[in-house]
VMD Tcl script that builds the backbone (N, CA, C; Angstrom):
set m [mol new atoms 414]
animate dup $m
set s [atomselect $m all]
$s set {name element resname resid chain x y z} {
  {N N UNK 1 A 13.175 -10.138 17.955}
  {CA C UNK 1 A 12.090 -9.434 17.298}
  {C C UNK 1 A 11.324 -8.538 18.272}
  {N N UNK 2 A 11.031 -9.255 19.577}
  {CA C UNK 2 A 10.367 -8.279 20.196}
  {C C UNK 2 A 10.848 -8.134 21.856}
  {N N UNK 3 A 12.692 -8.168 21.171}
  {CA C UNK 3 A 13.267 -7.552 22.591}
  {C C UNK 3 A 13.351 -6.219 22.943}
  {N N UNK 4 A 12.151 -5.022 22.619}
  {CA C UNK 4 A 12.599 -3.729 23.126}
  {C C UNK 4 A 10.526 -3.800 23.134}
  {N N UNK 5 A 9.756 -4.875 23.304}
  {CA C UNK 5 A 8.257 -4.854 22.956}
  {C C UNK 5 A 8.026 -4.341 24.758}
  {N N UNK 6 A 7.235 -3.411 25.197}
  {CA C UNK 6 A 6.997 -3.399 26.826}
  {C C UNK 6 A 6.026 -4.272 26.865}
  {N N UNK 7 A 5.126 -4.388 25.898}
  {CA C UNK 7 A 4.179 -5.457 25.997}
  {C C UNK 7 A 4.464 -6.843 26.129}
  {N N UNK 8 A 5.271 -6.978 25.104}
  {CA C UNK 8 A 5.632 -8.317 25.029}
  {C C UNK 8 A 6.444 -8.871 26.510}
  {N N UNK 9 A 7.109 -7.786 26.972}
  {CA C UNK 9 A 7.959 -8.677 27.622}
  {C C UNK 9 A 7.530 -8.455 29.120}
  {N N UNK 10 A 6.603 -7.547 29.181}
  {CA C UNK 10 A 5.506 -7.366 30.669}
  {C C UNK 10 A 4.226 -8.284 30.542}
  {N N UNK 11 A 4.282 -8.893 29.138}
  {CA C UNK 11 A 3.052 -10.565 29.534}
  {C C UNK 11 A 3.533 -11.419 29.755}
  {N N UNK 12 A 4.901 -11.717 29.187}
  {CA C UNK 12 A 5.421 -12.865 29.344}
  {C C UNK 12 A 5.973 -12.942 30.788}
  {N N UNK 13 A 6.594 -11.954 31.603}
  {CA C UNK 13 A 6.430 -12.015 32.732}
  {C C UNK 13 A 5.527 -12.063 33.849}
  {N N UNK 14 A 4.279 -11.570 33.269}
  {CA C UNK 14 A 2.785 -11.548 34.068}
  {C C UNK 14 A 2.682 -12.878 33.846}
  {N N UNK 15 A 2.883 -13.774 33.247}
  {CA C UNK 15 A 2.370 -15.288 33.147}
  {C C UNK 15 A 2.992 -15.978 33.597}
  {N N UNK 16 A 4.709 -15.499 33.894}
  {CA C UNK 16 A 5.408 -16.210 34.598}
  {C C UNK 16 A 5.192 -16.191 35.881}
  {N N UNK 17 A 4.827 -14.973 36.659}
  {CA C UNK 17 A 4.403 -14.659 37.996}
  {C C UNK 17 A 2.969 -15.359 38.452}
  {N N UNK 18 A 2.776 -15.133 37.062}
  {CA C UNK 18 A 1.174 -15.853 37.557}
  {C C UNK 18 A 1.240 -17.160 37.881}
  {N N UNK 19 A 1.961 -17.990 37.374}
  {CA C UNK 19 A 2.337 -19.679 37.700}
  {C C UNK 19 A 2.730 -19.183 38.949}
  {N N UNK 20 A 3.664 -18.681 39.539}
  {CA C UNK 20 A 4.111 -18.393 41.109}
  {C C UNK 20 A 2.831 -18.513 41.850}
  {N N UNK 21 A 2.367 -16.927 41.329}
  {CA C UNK 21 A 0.964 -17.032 42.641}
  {C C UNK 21 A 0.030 -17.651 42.445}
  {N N UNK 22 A 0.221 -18.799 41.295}
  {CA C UNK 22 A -0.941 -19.957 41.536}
  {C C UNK 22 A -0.463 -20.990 42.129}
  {N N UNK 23 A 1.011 -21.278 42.533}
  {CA C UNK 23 A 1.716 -21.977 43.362}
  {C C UNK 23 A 1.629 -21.791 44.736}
  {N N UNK 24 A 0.802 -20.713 45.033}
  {CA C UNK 24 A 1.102 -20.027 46.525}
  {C C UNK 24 A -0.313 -20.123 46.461}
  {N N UNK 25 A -1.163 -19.917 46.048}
  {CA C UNK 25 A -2.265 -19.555 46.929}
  {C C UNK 25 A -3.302 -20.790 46.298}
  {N N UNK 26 A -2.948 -22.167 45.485}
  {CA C UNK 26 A -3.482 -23.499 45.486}
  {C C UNK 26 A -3.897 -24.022 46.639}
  {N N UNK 27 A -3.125 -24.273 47.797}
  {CA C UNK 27 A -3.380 -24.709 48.939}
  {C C UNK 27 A -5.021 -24.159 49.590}
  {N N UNK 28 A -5.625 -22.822 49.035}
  {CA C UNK 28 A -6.694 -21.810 49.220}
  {C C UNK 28 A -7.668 -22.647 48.146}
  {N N UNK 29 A -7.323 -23.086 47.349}
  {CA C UNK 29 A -8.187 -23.040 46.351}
  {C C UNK 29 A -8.967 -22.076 45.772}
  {N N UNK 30 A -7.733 -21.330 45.544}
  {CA C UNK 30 A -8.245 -19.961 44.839}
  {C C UNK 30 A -7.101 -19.235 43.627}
  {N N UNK 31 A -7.288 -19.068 42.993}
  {CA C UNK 31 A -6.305 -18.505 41.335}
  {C C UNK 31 A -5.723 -16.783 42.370}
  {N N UNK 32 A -4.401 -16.280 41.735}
  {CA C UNK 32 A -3.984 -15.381 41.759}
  {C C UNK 32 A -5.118 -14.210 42.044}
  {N N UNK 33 A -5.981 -13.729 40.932}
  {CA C UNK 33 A -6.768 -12.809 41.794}
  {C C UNK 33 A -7.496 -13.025 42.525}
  {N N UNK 34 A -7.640 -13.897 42.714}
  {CA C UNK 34 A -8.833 -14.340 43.894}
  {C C UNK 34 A -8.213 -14.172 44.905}
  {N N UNK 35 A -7.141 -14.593 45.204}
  {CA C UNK 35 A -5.992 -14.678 46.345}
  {C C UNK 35 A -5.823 -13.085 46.805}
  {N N UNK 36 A -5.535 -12.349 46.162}
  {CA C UNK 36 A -5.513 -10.637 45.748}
  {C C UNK 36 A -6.945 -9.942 46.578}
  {N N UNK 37 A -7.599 -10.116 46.088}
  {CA C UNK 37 A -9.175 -10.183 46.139}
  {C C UNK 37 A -9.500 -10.166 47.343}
  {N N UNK 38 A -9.195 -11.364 48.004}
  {CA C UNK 38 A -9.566 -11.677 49.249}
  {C C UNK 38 A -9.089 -11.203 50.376}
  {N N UNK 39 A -7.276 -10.888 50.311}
  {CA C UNK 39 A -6.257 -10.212 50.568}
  {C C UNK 39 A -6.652 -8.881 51.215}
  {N N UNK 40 A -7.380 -8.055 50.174}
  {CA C UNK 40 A -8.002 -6.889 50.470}
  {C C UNK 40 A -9.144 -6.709 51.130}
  {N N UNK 41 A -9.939 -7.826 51.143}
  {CA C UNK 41 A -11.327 -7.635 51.823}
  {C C UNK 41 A -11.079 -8.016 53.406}
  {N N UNK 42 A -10.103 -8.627 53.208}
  {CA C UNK 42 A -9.652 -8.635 54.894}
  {C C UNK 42 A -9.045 -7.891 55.686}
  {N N UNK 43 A -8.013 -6.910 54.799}
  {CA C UNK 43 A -7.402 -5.880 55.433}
  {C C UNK 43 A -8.580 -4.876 55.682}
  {N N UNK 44 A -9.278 -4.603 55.044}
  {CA C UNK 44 A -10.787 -4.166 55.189}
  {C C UNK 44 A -12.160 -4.313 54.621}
  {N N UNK 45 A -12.431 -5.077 55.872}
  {CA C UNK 45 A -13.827 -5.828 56.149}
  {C C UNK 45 A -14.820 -4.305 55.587}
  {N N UNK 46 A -16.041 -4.753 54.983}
  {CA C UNK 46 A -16.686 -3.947 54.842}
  {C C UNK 46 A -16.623 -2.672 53.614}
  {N N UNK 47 A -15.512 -3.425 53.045}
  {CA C UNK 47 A -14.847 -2.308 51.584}
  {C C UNK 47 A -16.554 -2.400 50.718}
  {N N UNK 48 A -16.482 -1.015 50.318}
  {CA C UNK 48 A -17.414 -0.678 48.637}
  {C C UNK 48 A -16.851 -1.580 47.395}
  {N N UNK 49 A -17.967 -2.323 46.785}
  {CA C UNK 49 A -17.195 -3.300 45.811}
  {C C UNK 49 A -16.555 -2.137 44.525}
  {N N UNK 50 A -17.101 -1.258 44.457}
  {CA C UNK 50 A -15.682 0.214 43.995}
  {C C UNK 50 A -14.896 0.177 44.015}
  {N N UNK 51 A -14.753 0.540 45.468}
  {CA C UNK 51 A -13.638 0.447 46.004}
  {C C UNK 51 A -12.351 -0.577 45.777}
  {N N UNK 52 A -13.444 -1.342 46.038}
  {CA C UNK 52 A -12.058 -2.872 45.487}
  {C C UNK 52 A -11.549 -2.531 44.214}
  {N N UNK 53 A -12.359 -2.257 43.232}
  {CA C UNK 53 A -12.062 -2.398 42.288}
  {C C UNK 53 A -10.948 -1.073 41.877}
  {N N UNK 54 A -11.102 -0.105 42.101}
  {CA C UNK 54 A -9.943 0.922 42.436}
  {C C UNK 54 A -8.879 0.466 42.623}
  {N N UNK 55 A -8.787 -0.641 44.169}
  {CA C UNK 55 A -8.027 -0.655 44.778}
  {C C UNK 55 A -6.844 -1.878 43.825}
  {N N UNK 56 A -7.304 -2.817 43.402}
  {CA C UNK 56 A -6.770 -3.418 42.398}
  {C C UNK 56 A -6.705 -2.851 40.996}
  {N N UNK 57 A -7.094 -1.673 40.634}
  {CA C UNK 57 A -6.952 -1.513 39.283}
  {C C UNK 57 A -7.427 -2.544 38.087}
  {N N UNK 58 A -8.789 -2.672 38.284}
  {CA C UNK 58 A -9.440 -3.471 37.512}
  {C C UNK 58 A -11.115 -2.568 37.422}
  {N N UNK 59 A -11.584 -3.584 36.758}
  {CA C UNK 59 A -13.000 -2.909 36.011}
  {C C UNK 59 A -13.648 -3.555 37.244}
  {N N UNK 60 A -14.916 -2.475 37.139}
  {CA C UNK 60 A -16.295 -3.328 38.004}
  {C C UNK 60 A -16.790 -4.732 37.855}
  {N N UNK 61 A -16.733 -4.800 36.556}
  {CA C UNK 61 A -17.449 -6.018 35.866}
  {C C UNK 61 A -16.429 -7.361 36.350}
  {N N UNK 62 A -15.201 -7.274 36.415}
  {CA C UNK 62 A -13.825 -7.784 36.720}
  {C C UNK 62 A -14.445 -8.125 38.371}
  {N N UNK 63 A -14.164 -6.913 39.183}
  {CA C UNK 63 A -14.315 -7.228 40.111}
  {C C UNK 63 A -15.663 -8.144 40.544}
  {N N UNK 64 A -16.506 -7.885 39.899}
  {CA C UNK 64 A -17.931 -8.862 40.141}
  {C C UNK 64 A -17.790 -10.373 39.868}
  {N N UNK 65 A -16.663 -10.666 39.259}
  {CA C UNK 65 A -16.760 -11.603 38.395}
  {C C UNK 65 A -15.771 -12.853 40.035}
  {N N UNK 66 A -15.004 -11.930 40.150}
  {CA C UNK 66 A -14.010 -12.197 41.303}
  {C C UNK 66 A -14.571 -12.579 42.299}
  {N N UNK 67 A -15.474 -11.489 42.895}
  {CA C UNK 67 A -16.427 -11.916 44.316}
  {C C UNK 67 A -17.569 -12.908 43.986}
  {N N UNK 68 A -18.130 -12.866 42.399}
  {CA C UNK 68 A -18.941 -13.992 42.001}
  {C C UNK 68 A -18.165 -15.286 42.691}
  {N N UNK 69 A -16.753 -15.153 42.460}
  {CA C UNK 69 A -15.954 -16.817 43.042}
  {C C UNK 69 A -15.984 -16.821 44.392}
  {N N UNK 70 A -15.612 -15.695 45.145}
  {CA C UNK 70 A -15.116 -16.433 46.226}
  {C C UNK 70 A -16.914 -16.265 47.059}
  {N N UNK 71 A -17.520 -15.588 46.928}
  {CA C UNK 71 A -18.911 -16.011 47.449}
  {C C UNK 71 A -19.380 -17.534 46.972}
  {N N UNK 72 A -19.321 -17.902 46.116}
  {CA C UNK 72 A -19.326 -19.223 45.928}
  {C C UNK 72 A -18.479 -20.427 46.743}
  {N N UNK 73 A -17.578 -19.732 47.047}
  {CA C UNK 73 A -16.466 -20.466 47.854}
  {C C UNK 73 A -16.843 -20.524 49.229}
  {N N UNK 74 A -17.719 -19.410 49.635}
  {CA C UNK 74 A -18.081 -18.948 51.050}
  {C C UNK 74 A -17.528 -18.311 51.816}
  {N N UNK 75 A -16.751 -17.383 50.969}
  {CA C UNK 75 A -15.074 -16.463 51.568}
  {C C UNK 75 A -16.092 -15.246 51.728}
  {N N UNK 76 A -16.809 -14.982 51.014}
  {CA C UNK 76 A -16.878 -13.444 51.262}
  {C C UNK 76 A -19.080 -13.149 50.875}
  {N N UNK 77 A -19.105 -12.205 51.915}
  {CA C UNK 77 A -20.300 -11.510 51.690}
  {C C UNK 77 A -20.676 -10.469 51.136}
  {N N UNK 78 A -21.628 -9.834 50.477}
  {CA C UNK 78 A -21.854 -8.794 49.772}
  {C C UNK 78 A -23.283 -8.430 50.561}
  {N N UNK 79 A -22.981 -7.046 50.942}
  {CA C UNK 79 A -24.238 -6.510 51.422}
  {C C UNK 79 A -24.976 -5.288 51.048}
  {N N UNK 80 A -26.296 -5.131 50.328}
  {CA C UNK 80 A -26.468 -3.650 49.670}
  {C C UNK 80 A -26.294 -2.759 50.708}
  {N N UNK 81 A -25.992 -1.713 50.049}
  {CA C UNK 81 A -25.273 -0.802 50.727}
  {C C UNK 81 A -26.740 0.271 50.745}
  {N N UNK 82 A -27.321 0.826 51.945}
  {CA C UNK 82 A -28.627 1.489 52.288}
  {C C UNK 82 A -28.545 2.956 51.480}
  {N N UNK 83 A -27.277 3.328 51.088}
  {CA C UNK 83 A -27.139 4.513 50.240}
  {C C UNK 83 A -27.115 4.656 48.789}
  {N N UNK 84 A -26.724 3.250 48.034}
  {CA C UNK 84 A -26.931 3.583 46.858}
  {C C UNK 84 A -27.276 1.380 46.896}
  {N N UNK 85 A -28.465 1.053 46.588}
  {CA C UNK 85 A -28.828 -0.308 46.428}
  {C C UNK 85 A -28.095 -0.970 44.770}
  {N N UNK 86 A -27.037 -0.129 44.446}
  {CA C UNK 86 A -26.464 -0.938 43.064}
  {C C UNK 86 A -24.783 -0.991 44.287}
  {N N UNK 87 A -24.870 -0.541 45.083}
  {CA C UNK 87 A -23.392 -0.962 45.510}
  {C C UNK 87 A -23.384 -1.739 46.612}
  {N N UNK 88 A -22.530 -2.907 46.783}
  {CA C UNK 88 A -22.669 -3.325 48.092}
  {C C UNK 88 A -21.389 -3.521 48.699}
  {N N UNK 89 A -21.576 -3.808 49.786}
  {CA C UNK 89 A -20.149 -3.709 51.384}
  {C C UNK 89 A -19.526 -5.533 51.068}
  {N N UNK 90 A -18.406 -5.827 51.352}
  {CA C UNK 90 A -17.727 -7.169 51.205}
  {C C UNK 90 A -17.060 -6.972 52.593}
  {N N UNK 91 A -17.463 -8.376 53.108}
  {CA C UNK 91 A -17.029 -8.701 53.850}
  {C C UNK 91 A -16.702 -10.176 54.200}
  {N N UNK 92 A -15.424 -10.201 54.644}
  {CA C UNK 92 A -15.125 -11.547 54.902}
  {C C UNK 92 A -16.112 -12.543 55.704}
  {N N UNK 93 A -16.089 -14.191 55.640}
  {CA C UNK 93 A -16.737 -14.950 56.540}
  {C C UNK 93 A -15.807 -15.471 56.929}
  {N N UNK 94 A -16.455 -16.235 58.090}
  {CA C UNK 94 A -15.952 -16.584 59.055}
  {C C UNK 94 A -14.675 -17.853 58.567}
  {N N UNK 95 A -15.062 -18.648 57.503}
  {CA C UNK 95 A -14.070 -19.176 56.648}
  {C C UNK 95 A -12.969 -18.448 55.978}
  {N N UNK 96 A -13.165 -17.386 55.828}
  {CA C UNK 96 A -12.208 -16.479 55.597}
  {C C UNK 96 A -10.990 -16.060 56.376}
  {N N UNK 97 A -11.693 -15.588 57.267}
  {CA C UNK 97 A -10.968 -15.459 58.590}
  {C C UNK 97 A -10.172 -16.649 59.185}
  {N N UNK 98 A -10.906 -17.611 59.027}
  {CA C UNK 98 A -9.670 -18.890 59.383}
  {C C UNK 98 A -8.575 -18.799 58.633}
  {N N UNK 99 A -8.356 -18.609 57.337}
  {CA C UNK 99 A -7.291 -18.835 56.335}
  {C C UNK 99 A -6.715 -17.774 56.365}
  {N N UNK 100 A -6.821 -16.361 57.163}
  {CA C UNK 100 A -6.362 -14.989 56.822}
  {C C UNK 100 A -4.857 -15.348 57.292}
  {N N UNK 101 A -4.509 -15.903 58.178}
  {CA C UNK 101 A -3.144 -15.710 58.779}
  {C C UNK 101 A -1.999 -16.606 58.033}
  {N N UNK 102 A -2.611 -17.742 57.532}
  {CA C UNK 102 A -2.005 -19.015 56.457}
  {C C UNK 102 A -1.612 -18.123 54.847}
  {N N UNK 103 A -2.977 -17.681 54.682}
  {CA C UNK 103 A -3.131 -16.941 53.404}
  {C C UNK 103 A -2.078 -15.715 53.040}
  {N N UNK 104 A -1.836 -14.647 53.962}
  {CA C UNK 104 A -0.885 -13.977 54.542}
  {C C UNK 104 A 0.525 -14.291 54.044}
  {N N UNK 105 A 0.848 -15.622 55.061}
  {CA C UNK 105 A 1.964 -16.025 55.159}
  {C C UNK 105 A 2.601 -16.645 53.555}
  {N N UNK 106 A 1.613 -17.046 53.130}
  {CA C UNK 106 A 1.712 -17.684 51.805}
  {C C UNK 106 A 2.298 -16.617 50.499}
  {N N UNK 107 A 1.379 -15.272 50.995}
  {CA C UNK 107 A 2.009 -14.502 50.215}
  {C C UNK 107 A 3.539 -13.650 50.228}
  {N N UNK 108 A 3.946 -13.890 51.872}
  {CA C UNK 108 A 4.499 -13.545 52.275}
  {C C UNK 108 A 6.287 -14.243 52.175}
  {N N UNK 109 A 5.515 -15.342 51.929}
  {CA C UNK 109 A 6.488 -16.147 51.798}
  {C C UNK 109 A 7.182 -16.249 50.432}
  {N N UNK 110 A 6.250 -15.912 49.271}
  {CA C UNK 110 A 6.316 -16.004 47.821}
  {C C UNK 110 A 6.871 -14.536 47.709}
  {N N UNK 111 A 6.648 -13.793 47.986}
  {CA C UNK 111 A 7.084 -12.011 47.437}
  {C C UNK 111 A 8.957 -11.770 48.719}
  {N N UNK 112 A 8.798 -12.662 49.717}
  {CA C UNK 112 A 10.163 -13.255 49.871}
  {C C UNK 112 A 11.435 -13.543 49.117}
  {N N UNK 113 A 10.916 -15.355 48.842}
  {CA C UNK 113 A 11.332 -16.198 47.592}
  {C C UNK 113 A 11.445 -15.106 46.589}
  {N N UNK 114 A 10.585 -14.348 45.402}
  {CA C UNK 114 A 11.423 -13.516 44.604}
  {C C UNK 114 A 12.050 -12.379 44.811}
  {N N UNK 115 A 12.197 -11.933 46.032}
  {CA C UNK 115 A 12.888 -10.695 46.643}
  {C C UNK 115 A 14.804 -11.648 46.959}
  {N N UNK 116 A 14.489 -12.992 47.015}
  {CA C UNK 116 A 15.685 -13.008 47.070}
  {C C UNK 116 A 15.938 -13.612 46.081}
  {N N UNK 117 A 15.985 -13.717 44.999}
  {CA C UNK 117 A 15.821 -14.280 44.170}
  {C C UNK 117 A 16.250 -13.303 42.898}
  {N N UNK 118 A 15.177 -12.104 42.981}
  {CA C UNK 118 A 16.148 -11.252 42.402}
  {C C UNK 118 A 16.653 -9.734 42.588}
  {N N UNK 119 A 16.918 -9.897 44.398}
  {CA C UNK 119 A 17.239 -8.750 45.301}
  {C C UNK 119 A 16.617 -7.684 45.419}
  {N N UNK 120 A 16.375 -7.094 47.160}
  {CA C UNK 120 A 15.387 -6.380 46.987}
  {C C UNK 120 A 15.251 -5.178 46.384}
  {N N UNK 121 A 16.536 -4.595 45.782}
  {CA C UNK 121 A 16.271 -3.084 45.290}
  {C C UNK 121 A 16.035 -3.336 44.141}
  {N N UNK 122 A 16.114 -4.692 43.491}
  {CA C UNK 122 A 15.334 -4.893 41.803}
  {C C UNK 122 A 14.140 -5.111 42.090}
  {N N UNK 123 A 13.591 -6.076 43.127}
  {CA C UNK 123 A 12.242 -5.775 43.165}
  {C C UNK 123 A 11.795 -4.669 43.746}
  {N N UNK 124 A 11.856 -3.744 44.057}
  {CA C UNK 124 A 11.246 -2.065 45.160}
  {C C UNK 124 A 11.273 -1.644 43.494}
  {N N UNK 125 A 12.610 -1.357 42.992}
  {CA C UNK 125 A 12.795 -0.585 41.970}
  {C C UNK 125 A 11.061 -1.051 40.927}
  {N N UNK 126 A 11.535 -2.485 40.573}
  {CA C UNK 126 A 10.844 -2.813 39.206}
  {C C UNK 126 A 9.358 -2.323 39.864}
  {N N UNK 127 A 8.887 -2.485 40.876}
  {CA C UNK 127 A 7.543 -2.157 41.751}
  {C C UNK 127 A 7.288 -0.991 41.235}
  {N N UNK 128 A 8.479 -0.032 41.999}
  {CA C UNK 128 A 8.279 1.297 41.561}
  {C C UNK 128 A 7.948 1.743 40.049}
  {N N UNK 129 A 8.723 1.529 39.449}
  {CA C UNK 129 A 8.794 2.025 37.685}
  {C C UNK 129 A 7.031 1.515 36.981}
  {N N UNK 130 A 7.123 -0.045 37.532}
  {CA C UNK 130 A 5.402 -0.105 37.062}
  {C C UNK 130 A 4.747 0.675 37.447}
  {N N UNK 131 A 4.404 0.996 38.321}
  {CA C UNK 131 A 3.522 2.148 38.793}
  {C C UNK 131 A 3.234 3.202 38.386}
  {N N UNK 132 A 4.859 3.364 37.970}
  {CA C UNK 132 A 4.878 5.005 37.542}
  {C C UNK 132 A 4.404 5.055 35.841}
  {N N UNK 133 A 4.701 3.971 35.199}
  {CA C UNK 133 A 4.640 3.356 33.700}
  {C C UNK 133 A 2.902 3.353 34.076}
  {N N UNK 134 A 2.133 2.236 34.417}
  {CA C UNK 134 A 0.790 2.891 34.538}
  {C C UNK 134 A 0.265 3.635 34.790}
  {N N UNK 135 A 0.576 4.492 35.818}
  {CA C UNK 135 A 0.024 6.349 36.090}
  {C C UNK 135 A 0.062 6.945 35.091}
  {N N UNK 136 A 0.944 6.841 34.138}
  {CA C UNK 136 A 1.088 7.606 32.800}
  {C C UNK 136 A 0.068 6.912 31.807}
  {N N UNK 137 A -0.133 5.950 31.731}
  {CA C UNK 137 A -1.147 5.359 31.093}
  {C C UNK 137 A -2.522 5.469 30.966}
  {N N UNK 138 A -2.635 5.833 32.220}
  {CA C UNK 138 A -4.224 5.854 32.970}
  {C C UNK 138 A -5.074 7.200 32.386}
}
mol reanalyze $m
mol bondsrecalc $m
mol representation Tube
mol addrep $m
């Protein structure tokens, strides 16, 4: 019925992946975007919470909701930003930074596992085509 659905069959795989990267990044005590989330605030310390949200392709409100967790967690800081006081800077803590290299590896290890799993020019490819399938969307 809904073997030609893009929807259908790009959730049912988003949920399957999502069990993965809640398999990988449990040890964190943190869900798939959070894991994501955090990912980015470490590659750069000091990101516009905008920015993040750009950078993942999600809403503001999304992203607030995200750093609402891991500031709770004690992963990450928010600082108003002296140029516009509705935006603020994220930056990792020092708990953060302990887990960056574990956290890393974790993902590293999982985007591995399905690279061999279902070889890497199906995953580059399927990477690619989403991308290009949401650019058109946007």
């Amino acid at each position: 019925m809904f073997d030609h659905c893009i929807y259908f069959n790009t959730t049912a795989l988003a949920r399957q992946l999502d069990r993965t990267w809640t398999t990988a990044f449990a040890p964190f005590d943190l869900t798939p975007p959070q894991g994501f989330m955090l990912r980015a605030v470490l590659a750069k310390p000091g990101l516009l919470q905008s920015e993040l949200a750009d950078k993942l392709k999600i809403a503001r409100a999304t992203a607030t909701r995200g750093l609402d967790g891991l500031e709770a967690k004690g992963l990450i800081a928010r600082n108003k930003t002296t140029r516009d006081k509705r935006e603020s800077t994220i930056t990792p803590t020092v708990e953060a930074l302990a887990i960056e290299v574990a956290l890393n590896a974790a993902s590293r290890a999982t985007t591995a596992r399905l690279t061999e799993l279902f070889g890497e020019t199906v995953v580059a490819g399927f990477v690619e085509q989403a991308k290009a399938i949401a650019s058109k969307l946007e």
